[in-house]
N, C-alpha and C positions, 0 to 999 in steps of 0.2 A: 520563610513566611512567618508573620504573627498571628496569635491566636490572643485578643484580648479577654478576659475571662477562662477564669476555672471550676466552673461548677460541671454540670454534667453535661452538657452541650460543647463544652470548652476542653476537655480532659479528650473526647471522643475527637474533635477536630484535631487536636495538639499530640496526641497519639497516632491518628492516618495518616496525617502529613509526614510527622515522623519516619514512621516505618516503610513509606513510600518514598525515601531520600531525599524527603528538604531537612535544610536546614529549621529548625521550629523551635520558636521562643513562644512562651506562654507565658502573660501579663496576667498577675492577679491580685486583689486589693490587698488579702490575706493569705500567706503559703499555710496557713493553722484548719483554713477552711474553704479546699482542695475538694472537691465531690460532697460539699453541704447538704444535707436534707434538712432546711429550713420548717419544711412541713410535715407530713406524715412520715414516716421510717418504714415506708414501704416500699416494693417495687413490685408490677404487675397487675393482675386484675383482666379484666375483661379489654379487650381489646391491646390495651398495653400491655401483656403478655406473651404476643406475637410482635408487636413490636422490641419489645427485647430480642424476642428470639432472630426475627431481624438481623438486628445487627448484629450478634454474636453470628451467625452464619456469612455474613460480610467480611467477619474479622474483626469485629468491635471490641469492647470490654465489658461493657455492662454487665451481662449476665454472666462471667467468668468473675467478677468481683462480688456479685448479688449470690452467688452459690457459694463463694469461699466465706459470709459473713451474715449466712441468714441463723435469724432466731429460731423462726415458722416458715413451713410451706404449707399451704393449702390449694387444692385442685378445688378449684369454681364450675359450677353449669356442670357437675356431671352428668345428673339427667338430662342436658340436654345433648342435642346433637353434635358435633367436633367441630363447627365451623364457631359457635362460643364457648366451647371448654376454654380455661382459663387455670395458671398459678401464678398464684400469690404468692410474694415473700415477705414477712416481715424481718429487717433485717439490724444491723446492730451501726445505728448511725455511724456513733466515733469508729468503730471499726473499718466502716466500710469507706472513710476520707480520708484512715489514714492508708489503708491497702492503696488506693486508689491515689495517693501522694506517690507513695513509695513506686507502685509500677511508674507512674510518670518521672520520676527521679532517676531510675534507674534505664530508662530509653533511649537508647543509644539515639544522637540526632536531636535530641530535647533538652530544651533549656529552659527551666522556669527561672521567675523573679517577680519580686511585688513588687508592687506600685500602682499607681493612681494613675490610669488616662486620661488627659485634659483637653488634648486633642489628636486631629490626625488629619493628614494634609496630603492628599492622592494628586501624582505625577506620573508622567511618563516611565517615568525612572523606579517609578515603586512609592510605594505609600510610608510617609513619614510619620510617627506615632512619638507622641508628647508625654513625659508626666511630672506628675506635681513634684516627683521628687528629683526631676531637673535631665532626666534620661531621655536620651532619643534616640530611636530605631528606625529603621527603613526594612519597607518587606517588599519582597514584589506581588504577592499575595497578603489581603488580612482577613480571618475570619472575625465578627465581633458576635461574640455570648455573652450579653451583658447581664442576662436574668434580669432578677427586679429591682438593680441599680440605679435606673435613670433617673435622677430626681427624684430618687421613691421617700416616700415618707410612712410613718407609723400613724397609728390613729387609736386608742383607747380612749371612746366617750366625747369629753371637749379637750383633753389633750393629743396632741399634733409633736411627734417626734420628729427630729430633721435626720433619717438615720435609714437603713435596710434592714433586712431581715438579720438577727442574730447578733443586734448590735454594729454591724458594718457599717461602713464609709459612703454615703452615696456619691455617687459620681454628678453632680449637677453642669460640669464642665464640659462632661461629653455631650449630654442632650444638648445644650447652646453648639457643639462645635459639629453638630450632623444636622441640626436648623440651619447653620450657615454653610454647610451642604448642598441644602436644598432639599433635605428631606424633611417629611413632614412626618410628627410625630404625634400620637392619640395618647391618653391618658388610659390604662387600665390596674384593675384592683384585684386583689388576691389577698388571702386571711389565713391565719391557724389559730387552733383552741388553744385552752391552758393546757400547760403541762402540770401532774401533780406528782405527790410523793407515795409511791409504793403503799410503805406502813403505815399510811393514815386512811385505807381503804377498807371497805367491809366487801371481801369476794365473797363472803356467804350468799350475799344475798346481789349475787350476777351468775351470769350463766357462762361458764367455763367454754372457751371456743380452742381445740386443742390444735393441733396441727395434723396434717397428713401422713404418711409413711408414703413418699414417692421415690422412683428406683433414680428417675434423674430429677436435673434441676432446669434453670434456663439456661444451660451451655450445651451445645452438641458435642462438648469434648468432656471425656470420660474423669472429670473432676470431683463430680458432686459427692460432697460427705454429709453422710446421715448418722449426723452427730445428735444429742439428745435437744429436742424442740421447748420452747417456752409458750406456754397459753396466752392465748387473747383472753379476754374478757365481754362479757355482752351486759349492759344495764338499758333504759327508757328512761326519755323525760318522762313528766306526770303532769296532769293539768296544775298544777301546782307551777311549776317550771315554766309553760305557758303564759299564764295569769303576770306572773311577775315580768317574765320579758314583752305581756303587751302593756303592760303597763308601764314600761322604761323608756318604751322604742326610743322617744323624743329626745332618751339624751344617749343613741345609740349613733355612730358617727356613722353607719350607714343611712339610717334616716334622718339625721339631723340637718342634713343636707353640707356637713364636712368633707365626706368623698361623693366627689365626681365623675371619679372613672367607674365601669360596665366590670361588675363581677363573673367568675364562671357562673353559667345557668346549671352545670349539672355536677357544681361541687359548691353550693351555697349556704349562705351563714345561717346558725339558728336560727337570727332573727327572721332570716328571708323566708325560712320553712314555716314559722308560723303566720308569718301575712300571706303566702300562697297557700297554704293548708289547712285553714282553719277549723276545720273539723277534724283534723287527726288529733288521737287523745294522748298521742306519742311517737316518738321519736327512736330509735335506735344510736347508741353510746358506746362504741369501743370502748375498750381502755387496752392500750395497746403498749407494752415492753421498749423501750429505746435501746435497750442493751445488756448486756449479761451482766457489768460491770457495776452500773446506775440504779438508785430505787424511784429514778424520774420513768413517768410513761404518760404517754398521750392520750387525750381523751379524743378520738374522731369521733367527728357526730356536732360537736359545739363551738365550734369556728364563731367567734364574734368578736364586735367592737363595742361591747361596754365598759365602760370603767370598771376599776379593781372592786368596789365594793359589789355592785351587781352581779359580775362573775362567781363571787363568794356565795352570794344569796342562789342565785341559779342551782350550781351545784350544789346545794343543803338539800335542793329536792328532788335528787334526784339516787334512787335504791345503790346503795354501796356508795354514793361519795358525799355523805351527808358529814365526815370530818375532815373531807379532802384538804391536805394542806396545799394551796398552790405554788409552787417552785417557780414555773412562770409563766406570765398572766396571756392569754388570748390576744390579738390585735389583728387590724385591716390594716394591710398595706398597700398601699398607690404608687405607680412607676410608670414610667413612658415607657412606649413599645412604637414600632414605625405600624405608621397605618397602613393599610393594603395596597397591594398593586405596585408593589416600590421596588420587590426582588421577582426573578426568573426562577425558571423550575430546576438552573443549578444552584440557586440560591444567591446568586450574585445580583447585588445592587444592577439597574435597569442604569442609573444616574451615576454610580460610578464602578466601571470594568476593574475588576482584580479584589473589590471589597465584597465577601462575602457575608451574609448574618445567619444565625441561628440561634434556636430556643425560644426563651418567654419575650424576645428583642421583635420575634417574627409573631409574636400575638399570639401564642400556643401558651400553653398549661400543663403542666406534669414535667415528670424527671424521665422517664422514659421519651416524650415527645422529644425533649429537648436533646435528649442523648442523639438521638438516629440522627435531628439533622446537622447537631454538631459534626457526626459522620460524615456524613454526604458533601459538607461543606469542607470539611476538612480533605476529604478525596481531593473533591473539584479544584482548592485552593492548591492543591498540589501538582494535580495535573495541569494547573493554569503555570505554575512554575516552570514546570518542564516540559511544556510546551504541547499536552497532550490535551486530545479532543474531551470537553468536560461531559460527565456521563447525566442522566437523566434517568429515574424510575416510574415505570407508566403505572398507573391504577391496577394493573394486571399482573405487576410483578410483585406488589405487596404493599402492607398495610404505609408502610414510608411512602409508598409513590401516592396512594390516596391523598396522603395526610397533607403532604406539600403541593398535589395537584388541588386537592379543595382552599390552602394556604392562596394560591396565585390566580387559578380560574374565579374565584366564588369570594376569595376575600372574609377577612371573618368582623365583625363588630363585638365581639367579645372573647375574652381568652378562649381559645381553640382545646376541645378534650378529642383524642380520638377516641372513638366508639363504633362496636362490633357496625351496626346497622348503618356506616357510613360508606361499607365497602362492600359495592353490589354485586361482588363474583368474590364473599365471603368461605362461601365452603370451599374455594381453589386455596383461599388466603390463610389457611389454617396453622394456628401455632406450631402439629407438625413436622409440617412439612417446608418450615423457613428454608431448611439446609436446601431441599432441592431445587425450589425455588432461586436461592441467592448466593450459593457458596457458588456455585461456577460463576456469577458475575464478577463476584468477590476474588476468587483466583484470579478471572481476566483483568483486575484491577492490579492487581498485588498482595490485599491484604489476607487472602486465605488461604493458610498454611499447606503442609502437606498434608500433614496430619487428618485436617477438616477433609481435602478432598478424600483422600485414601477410606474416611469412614462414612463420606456420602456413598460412595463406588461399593464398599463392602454392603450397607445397611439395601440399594439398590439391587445388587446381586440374589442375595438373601429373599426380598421381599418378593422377586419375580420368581425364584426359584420354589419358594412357597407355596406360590399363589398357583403356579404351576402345578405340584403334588397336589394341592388341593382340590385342582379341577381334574385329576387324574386318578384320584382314589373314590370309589365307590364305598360310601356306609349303607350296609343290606338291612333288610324288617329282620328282626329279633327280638325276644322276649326282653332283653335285657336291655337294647335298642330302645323300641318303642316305650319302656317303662323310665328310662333314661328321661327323653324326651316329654314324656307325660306331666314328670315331676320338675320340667321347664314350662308347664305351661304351652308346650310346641304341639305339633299335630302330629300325629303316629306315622309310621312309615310303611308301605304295603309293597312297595317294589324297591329295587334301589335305587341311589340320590348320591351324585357328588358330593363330596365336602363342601365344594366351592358353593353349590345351591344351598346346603344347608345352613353358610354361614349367611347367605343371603336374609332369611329369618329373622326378624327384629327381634323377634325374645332369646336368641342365641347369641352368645358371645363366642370369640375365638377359642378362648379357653374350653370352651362345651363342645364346640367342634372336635377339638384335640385331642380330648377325653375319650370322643366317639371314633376317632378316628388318627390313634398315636404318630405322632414324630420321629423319628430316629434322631432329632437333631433339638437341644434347646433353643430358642430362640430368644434374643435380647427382647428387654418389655417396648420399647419401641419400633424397633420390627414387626412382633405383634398387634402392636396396636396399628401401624403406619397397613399392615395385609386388611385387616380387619375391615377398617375405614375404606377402604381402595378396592376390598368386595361389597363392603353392604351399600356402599354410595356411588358404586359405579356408575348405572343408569344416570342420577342427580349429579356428578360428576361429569360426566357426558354431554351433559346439556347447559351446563354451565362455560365446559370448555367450547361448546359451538357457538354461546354468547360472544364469551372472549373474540374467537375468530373474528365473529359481525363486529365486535367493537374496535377490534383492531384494523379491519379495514377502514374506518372511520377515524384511526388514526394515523393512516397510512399517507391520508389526505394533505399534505403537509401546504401549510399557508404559509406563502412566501414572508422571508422578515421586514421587508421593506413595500410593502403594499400600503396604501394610500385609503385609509379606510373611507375620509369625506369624497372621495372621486367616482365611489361604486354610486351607481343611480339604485335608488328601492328602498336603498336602507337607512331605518328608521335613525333619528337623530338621536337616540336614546343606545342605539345599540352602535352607531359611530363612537361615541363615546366610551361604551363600556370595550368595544376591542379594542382603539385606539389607545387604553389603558392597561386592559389585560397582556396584549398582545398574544392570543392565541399560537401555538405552531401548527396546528392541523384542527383539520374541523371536528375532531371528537373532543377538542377543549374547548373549541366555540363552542359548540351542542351546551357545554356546561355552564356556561355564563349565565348567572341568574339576571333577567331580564333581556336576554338577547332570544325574539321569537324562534319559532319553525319557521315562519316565513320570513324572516331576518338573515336567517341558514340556507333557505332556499336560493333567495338572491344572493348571499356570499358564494356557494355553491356554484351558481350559472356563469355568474364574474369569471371563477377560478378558472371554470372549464375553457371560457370563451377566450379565456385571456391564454390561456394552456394551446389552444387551436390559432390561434395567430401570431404566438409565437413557433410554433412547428412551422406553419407558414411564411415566415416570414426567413427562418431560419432556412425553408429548401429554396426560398428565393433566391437567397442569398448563394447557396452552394451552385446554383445552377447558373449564376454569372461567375461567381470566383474561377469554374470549373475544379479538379477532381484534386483533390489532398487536401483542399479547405480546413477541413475536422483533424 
């Protein structure tokens, strides 16, 4: 099988396939820039945090490569509740493409090579793949990760670069050879800010953003090193900063009317912040470390497209980078991405069987989105090899199944971010609890190890056997007790109270439990934490999994593949369309089609049933002429 593209979507396909016994070539323009972070040098955040963890619990790489080469960790949302606790890594780019070369080089089953795709020409026989430099393969599987290759171009101000992100080669030959495909393909846009130099900054005057001391990182395997951490940085634009970029817009190539493709809404350019914001007096400005090695670090926060002098001027007002040298300058870049509705929820092409896509190809955004469904894609592309049934993730199994179920139901019009509030049985979906969640799909697939299972089973063991002592130990009223608790803020105690109740207590942590109520046994800090969450959120746990169930029957519902959506009488010509598009598999991804009613659902629904009862029907007709052994 081929995997065109090496960035993070392409590493994670060309790596499953592998290790699930195909044969796996991985195309890529540059072997120098193998797992790129074009953009921020980060990995994680709020939602894409679980997403990492994801696929590490599947048997991915991500997060076993993001823990072997972070700068900073930071734990996100602690005040909040665990269904948005979140880590951050900031991590050390060059480090982390060349680790991430290196495992792919050494893969038994993997064979990289660069070069340019120009075309690619699907048959019975397996899909033929073309490049500029005169090679030609055949796969019986292809996954394509193109990232923002397609034709992409640069855009600083009124100049127009014919180029990708980092200096790259764009591939303008592939977009013309999946037009003559038959697929269609939309225009979108995506930016970074400047990069500057180190020692030309004044940290006095920013605010030091340090890193965490966390026991793990995002691998469920016992790897993470808490080696010494590097600072963020925090500065504000000033009205000053403002002033200047509305004053510019006009020859800013998002306004100028040079890009045409739909930015992310919820990672948008200076300039965009200050035409939707106009009363904000400021902004918030990482300055963010690239690497141990580098005195280059990024500024998040000013993502735009104006020419080198503006960018200059920008940054003069803004506290600490007023003699910012820039190393290299900000830019919009534009790239074709397939429009909606063109791939299945294994991610395979609708239009053509055995070509799968994943990443910023499928209209998403980030390096974590792209990674998972490189994954997925890379499973399925392999089980289509070897002849195995392709798998699917429902909404219920985790933040990947959302992400691709909103990807094919819902369709997006602009680069896709995942985010916490898009996964409505989030407290199930929690960073976690990926392992238990996904490692045993991940064993039944292949790609998770012993190792993983052996320390799901253990941390399992442990948490029941826990939670168990805790509802079996009684903490009694005592002087030392109640004055304990007092200086929690907690209510006194006048008779005795399980552990298990007490942790129940929102202003008590596990820790204060323990205290009141000793261990014989240490317990790992995720054990802890995983008892913790699993007593205080029982009840809201509870009720969330009774959702599940009701959404599951509703998924249970399965819409035949070959049903005739214009033949059903009721339904509206607006919602024939939209399933005739989508092609739903069961009515709990109809339910999600945007513009397909309830009473859209209802008549699909009565069809189903009606059509369900006549062929029973027709089927005992049938047995009772045949007479008996028919079946």
């Amino acid at each position: 099988m081929i995997v065109v593209g090496a960035g993070h979507a392409g590493c994670e396909a060309g790596l499953a396939a592998a290790r699930l016994g195909c044969r796996t070539l991985v195309l890529t323009l540059n072997l120098d820039n193998i797992a790129l972070m074009p953009c921020n040098p980060s990995i994680g955040g709020p939602a894409k945090a679980t997403l990492v963890r994801e696929i590490d619990a599947l048997g991915g790489q991500m997060g076993i490569v993001t823990d072997a080469t972070h700068l900073q960790m930071r734990l996100l949302n602690t005040r909040k509740g665990p269904a948005v606790r979140a880590l951050r890594a900031q991590v050390d780019r060059k480090v982390y493409s060349l680790q991430m070369k290196r495992i792919l080089e050494n893969q038994e089953n993997l064979f990289l090579q660069q070069g340019l795709v120009e075309s690619i020409d699907p048959s019975p026989s397996g899909t033929v793949i073309k490049t500029a430099e005169g090679d030609q393969y055949r796969g019986r599987a292809v996954v394509l990760a193109t990232g923002t290759y397609l034709s992409s171009r640069l855009f600083l101000g009124d100049v127009t670069i014919d180029s990708a992100p980092a200096s790259q080669i764009p591939a303008y030959r592939l977009s013309d050879a999946l037009r003559d495909l038959g697929l269609e393909l939309v225009r979108f846009k995506t930016g970074t800010p400047p990069r500057v130099n180190a020692r030309s900054l004044d940290y006095d005057k920013m605010k030091a953003q340090p890193g965490h001391r966390v026991p793990h990182g995002f691998s469920f395997l016992p790897i993470y090193d808490e080696r010494p951490q590097l600072d963020c940085w925090l500065t504000y634009t000033t009205p000053e900063t403002h002033r200047i970029i509305s004053e510019n817009l006009e020859i800013s190539a998002m306004y100028s009317g040079a890009i045409t493709g739909i930015g992310p809404r919820y990672c948008p350019s200076i300039e965009t912040k200050i035409v939707l914001f106009p009363d904000r007096e400021s902004h918030p400005v990482f300055v963010e470390p690239e690497g141990r090695d580098t005195t280059e670090v990024y500024l998040s926060g000013v993502s735009n497209s104006f020419p080198p002098a503006v960018q200059r001027e920008i940054l003069r007002t803004i506290p600490g980078l007023e003699r910012a040298e820039i190393l290299r300058y900000g830019y919009a870049v534009e790239y074709d991405c397939l429009a909606s509705g063109q791939f299945d929820f294994t991610l395979q092409l609708r239009k053509l069987p055995g070509i799968f896509t994943a990443g910023q190809v499928n209209g998403t955004s980030g390096y974590e989105e792209a990674a998972c469904q490189g994954l997925i894609a890379g499973i399925n592309a392999a089980r289509l090899v070897k002849g195995e049934p392709l798998i699917t993730l429902s909404r219920t199994d985790g933040y990947i199944g959302v992400l691709i179920d909103d990807l094919v139901v819902k369709g997006t019009n602009e680069p896709y971010r995942m985010l916490t509030g898009l996964a409505e049985h989030r407290l199930l979906l929690r960073m976690d609890n990926a392992d238990e969640r996904l490692t045993p799909i991940g064993a039944e697939i292949g790609l998770a190890c012993r190792e993983r299972r052996e320390l799901l089973a253990a941390k399992l063991e442990q948490r029941e056997l826990e939670i168990r002592r805790l509802q079996d130990s009684l903490v009694r009223p005592s002087e030392s007790v109640n004055t304990y608790l007092t200086q929690r803020g907690s209510s006194t105690l006048t008779e005795p109270v399980s552990a298990y109740d007490l942790l129940k207590r929102p202003e008590l942590s596990y820790d204060d439990v323990v205290h009141l109520c000793p261990s014989e046994e240490e317990l790992d800090d995720r054990i802890r934490q995983s008892v913790e969450i699993n007593v205080k959120y029982a009840g809201y746990i509870a009720k969330q999994e009774a959702q599940v169930e009701r959404f599951k029957r509703m998924e249970e519902r399965v819409i035949p593949d070959n049903i005739d959506y214009s033949q059903i009488p009721g339904l509206s010509r607006g919602a024939v369309e939209l399933l005739s598009t989508v092609r739903p598999q069961t009515m709990g991804q109809a339910g999600r089609i945007s513009g397909v009613s309830a009473g859209d659902l209802s008549v699909l629904l009565v069809y189903l049933e009606t059509r369900g009862r006549n062929r029973q029907g027709g089927e005992a007709d049938r047995s009772r002429d045949e007479g008996p052994g028919v079946f």
